[in-house]
N, C-alpha and C positions, 0 to 999 in steps of 0.2 A: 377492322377490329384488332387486326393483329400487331398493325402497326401502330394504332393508338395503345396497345398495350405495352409495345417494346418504346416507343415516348419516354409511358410511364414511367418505364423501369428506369429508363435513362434520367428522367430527370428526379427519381428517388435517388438513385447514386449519386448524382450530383446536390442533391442538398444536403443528404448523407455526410458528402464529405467536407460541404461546407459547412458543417458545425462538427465536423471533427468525427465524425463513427461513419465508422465500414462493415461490412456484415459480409462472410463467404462460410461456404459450405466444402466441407471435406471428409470423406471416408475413412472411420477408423482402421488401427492397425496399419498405416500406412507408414512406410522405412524414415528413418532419423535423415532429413534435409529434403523431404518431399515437399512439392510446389505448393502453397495456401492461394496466395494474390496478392498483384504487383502494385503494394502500397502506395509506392513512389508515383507512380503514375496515377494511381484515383483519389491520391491528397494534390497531388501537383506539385510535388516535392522535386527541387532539383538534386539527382547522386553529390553533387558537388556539395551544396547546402548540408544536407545531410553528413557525409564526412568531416566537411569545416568547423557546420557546429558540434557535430557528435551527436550519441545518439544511443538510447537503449531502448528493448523490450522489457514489459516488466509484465509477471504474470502474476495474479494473487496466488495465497501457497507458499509451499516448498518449491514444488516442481514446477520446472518453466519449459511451457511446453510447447514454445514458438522463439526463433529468432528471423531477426533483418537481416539480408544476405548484403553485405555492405556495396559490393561491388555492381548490383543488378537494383537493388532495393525491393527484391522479391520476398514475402514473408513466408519462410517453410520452419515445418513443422522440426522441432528440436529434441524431439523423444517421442516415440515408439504410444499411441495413443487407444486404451481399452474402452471402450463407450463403458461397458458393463460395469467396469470398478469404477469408474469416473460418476455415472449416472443411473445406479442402481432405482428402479422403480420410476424413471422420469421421460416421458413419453420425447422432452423432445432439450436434447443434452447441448449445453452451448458454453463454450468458457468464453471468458470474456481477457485479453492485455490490453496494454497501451503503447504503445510506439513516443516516448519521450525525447524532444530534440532539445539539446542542452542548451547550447545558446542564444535560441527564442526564446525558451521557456515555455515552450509550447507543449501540448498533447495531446494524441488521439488516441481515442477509442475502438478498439477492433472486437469485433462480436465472430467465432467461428462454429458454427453448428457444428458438430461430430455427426455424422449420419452411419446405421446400422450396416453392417455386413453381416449373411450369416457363416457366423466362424464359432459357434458352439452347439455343439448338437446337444438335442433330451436327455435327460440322465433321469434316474431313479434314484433318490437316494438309498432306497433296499434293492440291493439286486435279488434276495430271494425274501418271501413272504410264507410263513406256515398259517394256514386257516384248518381250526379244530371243528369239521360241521358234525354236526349230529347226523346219524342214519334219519331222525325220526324230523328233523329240518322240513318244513314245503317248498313245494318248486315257487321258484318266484320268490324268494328269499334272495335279498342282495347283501354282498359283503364287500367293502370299501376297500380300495386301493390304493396305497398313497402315489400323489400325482407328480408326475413327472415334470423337471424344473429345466425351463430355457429363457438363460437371462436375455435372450435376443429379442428384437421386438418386431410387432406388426407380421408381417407375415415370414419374417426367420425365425419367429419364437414358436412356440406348437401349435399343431395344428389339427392333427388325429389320433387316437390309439386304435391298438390293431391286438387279437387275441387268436394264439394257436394253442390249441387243447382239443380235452377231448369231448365228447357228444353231450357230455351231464351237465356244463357250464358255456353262458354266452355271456357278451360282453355291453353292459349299457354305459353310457356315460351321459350324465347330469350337469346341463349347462347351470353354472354359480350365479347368486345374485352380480356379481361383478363380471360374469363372460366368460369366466373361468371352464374349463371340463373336467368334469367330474369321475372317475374312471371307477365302475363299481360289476363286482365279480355277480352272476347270477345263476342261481343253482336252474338248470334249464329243464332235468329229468330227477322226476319226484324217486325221495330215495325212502320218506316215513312222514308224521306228519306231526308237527308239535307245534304248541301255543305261543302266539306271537306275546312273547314279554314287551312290558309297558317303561317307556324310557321318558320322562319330562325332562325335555332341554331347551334350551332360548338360545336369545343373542344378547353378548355382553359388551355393553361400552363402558370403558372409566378411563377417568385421566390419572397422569400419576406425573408429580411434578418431578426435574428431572434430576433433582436432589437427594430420591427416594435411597436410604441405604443399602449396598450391597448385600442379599439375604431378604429383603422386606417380601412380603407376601404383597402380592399385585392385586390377584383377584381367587376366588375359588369357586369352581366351577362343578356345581351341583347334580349329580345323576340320580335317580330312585329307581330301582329294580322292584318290582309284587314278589318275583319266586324267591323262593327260598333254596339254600344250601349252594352248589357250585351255582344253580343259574343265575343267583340274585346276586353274586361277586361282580359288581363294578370296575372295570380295570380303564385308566384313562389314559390316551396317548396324543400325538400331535395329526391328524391326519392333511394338514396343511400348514408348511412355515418354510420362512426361506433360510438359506443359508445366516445371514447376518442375523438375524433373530432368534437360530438353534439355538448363537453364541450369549445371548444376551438372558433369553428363559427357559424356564426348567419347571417341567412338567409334574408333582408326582402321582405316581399310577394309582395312587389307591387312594389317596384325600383331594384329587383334583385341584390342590392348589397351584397357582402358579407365582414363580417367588423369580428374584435378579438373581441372575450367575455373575452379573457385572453393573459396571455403573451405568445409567442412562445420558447420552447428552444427548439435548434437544438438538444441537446444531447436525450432531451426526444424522439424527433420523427423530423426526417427530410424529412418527404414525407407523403402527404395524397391525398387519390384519393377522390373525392366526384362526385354524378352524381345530378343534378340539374333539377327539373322538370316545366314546364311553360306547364297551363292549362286553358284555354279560358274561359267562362261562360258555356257551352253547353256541355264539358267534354272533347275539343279535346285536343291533347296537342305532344308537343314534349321534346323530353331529349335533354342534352348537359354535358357531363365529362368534370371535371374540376381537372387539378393535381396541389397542391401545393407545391412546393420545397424551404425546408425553407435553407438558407444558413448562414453558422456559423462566429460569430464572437469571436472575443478571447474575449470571459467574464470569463475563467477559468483559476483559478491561478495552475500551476503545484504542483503537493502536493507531500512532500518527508513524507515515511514513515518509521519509523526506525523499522525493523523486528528482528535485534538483534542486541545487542552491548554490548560491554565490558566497566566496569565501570572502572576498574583496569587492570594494566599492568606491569609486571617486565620489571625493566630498559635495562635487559639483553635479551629482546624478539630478538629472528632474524628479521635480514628485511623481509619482507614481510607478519610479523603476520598478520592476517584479526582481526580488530578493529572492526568494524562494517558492518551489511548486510542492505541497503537499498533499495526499493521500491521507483519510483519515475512515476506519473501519470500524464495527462492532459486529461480531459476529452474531450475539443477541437479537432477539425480535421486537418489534411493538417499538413500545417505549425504553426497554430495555437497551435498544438498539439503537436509536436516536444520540446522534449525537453534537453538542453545542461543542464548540472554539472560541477561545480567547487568547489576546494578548498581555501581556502583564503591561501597566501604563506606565505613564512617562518614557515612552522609547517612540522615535519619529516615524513609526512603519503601525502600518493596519492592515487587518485579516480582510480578504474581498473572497466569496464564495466563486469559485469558476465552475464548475458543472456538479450535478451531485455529490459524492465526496471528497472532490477536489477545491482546493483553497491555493489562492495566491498571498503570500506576504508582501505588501509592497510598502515603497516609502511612501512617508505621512506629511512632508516637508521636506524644507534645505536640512542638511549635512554639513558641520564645521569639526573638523578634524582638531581643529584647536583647541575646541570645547570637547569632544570625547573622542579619541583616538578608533577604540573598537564596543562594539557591542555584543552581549549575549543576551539574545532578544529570546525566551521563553513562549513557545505556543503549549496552549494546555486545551485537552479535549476532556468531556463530563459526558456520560450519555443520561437518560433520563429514568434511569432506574429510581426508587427508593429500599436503601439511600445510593448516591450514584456514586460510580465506579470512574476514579480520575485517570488522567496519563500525562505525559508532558514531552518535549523535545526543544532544547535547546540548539539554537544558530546563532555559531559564531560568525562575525562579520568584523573586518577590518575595516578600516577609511581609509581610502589613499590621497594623498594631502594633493591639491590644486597648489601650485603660488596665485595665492590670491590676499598676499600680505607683504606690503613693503616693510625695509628696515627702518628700525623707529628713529625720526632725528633729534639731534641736541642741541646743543650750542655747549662752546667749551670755552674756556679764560683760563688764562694763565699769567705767572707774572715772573719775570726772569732776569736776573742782573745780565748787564751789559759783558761783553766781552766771555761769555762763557765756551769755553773749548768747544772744536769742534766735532758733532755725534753726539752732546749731550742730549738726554732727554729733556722736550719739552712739557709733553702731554701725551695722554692715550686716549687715542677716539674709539669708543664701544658702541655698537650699534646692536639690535634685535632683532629677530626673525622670526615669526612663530612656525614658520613651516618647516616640513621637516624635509632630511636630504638633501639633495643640493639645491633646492627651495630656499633653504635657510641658510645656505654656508656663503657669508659676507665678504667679501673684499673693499680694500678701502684704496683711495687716490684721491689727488687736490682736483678742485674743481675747475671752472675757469679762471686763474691764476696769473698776474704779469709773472716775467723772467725774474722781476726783482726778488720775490718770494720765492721762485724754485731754486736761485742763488742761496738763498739765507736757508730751507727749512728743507728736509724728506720725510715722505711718511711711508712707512713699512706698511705692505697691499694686505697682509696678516694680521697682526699684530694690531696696527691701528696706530703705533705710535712714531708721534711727529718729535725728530730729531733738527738741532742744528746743523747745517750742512756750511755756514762761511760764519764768520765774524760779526756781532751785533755789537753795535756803537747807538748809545743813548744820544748822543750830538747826532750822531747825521739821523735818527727816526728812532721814536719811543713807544709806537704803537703800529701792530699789523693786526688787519683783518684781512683774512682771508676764507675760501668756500670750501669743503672738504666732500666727498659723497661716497656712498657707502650702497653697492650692489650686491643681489643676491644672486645664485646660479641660473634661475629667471629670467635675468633682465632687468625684476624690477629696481629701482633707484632711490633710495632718500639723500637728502641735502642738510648738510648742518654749515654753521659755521664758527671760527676757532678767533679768538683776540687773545693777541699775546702781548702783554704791556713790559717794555724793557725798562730797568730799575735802574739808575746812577751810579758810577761809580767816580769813586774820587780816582781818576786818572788821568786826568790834564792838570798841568804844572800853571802857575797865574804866569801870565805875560804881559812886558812894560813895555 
């Protein structure tokens, strides 16, 4: 059994990390570069790969609370990690990066449980407690104790109380509907005897949306006392609430309302239990839980986050290069949180969904630099609130030009009196390039040529223009053709060709 389980395990890692997610476990509060797990080795990542193409962690947040140890490919921990601030009330605390390799364009997913240490001991938030009892009180009267708070869980969080005093008082504690201990004082030796007053209290659920203004009354929380005069004064307090909910509501003691000290966000916290206490003049008193449930509204803009992305691009890329890796979030719930991606059209690249909130931008066809140099290709995200909340992220992308265009040819004529000096101009050959660089920068020369024509013409390798180089006489030839070609920094090659017709002159005398 054991070893089909260690199998198991083995061949959950391994498909784990073939679809890119790793899962390890590490102890809070552990020092700034402490060991996680050696990435490199359960993606199969070569160190070399890794440095060549580059490479980041990324943690959702501010804080980043893991890096890749470049030189091991080991992932250790990059700050000082508190489960308790991190995962207040969540039985089992896990953050989640990504390990992004730049130029794959690849990405994994690393999942790292934080597991409990006990490193906070019980506190009280009262360290002292005054209780007014009556001499005339019965034994067997209990009086509430507010409970002691340890954010730690499972068995570091609490576990007993314990009472030293003196013979009149013993200690009971009352297991909560939730598992909770209840820590309640008990008058143990009868001091007089008086009538148990009558307290009506419930349990209060309401939702409160999480837009509620600062000041709003939440809920109010109802006592009724029979006696009259000091015994029938109602006085209300919190006998159960945590730290982060002191800060949020406010009690008052004598109308049992409960009203916002601050504003509510759902994302921070969408559920608070508190338990409510109402205690007469003479000590007696009863409880009432009361659960909050804050409900979400769409106040959060979807955030697109560019994890990698190419600045540059050969015109010659195949379809489907990957341009860009993006992240796209709403911290909203439901449909609030849902979130759609678009491209704006007419651009050659489409959105491909890669794992839950990651998206690839890839090409959508060829690339012709000649036709559009660069691009500002627009992703925009909408989550699905009503009405929805947009965002957008523009990538700029360069084309880097191919020579995949020859210089354009002509044909040129010219027509030139005979005997014209030599070096004059006869013509300038212009040629085209659409590329760019030294793609497009032309040089010119004669093509396959006799001597007789390198004799008579030059043409500038620049310039393009064909000069006389000897003497042209209309008696001995009145017409050249010749081949001219025109290369780019490429290689490539166009061909034209050049007719220069020589015009008469009266220059021979008649002979008898």
């Amino acid at each position: 059994r054991r070893q089909r389980a260690l199998l198991w395990a083995v061949l959950l890692a391994a498909w784990e990390a073939a679809w890119g997610q790793l899962r390890y476990s590490v102890p809070e509060e552990m020092p700034k570069g402490s060991f996680v797990g050696d990435v490199a080795k359960d993606l199969g990542l070569q160190l070399t790969t890794l440095r060549d193409e580059g490479f980041r962690v990324v943690s959702e947040g501010r804080t980043q609370y893991f890096a890749l140890h470049g030189k091991t490919g080991h992932l250790v921990t990059a700050e000082r990690i508190d489960r308790e601030q991190l995962c207040e009330r969540v039985q089992q605390c896990v953050l989640r990066c990504e390990l992004i390799v730049e130029g794959e364009m690849k990405f994994y997913e690393i999942e790292v449980e934080i597991t409990d240490i006990n490193d906070n001991e019980p506190i009280f938030r009262e360290t002292e407690k005054e209780l007014r009892v009556s001499e005339m009180t019965a034994p067997g009267s209990r009086f509430p104790l507010r409970e002691a708070q340890d954010p730690d869980s499972g068995r570091n969080s609490l576990q007993s109380y314990e009472l030293s005093g003196d013979e009149h008082f013993s200690l009971a504690v009352q297991a909560g509907p939730g598992g909770d201990q209840r820590p309640e004082l008990v008058l143990a030796k009868a001091l007089d005897r008086e009538e148990a007053a009558f307290h009506e209290l419930a349990e209060y659920t309401v939702r409160v949306p999480e837009d509620v203004p600062v000041g709003s009354v939440v809920l109010t929380v109802p006592a009724t006392d029979r006696d009259e005069g000091v015994n029938g004064q109602v006085k209300y307090s919190f006998k159960k609430i945590t730290e982060k909910a002191s800060k949020i509501f406010y009690l008052h003691s004598e109308t049992g309302e409960i009203t916002l000290l601050r504003s509510l966000d759902f994302e921070e916290g969408n559920s608070y239990e508190l338990e409510v206490q109402a205690q007469d003049g003479v000590g007696l008193f009863d409880t009432a839980k009361v659960s909050i449930a804050v409900t979400d509204i769409n106040d959060n803009v979807p955030v697109i986050s560019v994890r990698s992305a190419l600045s540059e691009i050969s015109e010659d890329a195949p379809s489907g290069t990957v341009v860009a890796l993006l992240h796209v979030h709403d911290k909203d719930s439901g449909k609030n949180g849902e979130v759609r991606c678009s491209l704006d059209k007419d651009v050659p690249f489409r959105l491909e969904k890669s794992f839950e909130d990651y998206y690839r931008v890839v090409t959508a066809g060829e690339l012709d630099r000649e036709q559009v140099s660069e691009y500002n290709v627009t992703v925009r995200a909408a989550d699905g609130g009503s009405p929805a909340l947009q965002s957008s992220a523009v990538l700029a992308l360069q084309v880097l030009d191919v020579n995949d265009n020859a210089p354009v040819k002509r044909v040129y004529e010219a027509r030139v009196a005979e005997n014209l000096s030599v070096g004059s101009l006869v013509l300038r050959v212009r040629a085209t390039d659409a590329d760019a660089g030294s793609n497009g920068r032309v040089s010119y020369s004669f093509g396959s040529v006799p001597d007789s024509v390198r004799a008579l013409f030059t043409i500038d390798s620049e310039s393009g223009e064909v000069r006389t180089a000897g003497a042209l006489d209309f008696e001995e030839k009145n017409k050249y053709i010749f081949g001219l070609e025109a290369t780019d920094g490429g290689g490539l090659t166009a061909h034209c060709k050049a007719q220069i017709d020589i015009t008469d002159e009266n220059d021979n005398a008649p002979e008898i």
